[in-house]
N, C-alpha and C positions, 0 to 999 in steps of 0.2 A: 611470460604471458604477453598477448600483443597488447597495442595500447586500447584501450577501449575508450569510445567517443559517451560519455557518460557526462549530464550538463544538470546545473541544479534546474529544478522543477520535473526532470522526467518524469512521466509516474510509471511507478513501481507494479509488478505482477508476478503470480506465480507460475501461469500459462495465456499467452497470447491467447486474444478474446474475450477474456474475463476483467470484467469490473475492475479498475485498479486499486489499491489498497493502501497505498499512501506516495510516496511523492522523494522524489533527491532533495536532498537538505541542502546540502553543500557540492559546490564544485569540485575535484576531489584536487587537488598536486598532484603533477606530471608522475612522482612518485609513491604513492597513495598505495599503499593497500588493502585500503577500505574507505566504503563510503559512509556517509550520514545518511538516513532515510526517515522519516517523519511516518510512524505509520496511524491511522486516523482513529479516532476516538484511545489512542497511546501512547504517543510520542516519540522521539525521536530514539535509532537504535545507531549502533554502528553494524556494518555487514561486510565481510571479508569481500576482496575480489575473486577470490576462488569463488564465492558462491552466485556470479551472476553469470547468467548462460549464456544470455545473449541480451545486445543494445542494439534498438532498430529505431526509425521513426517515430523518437521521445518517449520508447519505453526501455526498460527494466528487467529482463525478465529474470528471475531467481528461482536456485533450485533449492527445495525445499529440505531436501537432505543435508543440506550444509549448512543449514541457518540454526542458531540455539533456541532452543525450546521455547522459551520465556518469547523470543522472535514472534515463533511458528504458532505458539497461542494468542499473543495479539494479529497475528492474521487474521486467523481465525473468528475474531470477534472486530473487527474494523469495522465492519459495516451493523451491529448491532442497535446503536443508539438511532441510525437513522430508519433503519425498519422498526422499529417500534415508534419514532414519530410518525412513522408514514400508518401503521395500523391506530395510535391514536385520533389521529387529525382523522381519517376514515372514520370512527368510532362516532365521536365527537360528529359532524358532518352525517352520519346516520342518526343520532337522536335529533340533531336539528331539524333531519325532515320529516323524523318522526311529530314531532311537539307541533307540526305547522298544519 
């Protein structure tokens, strides 16, 4: 495998253009064949070098077929905790103008 330029903080994806999902933990060793990734509202996972597809311009990208399950369902929910803050503070912010 060639060497991949993968630096701690990239963030992580499953396809360029979309929202990313968590972040490189660690810098990996010259011979590394896995990295750390922090994925958000989860925590940290390790993820094979087979499974990233490509590294461009501070990101990530990963393919979804080679990550384990337990992986593929904290994806999946990474962004949960903050869409529901975002529909409450809306919520909340609509009775406000309601009561005024």
């Amino acid at each position: 495998m060639a060497k991949l330029n993968i630096k701690q903080g990239d963030e992580v994806f499953l396809h360029d253009g979309e929202v990313p999902f968590g972040s490189v933990q660690r810098h990996p060793p010259h011979d590394a064949k896995e990295i750390i990734i922090y994925v958000e509202n989860a925590g940290e996972f390790l993820v094979p070098l087979s499974a990233v597809k490509a590294v461009h311009d501070g990101k990530v990208l990963l393919d979804k077929g080679k990550l384990h399950l337990e992986l593929q369902e904290a994806i999946k929910h990474a962004h949960d905790r903050e869409d529901a803050s975002v529909s409450e503070r809306e919520d909340d912010e609509f009775l406000e103008d309601k009561e005024e």
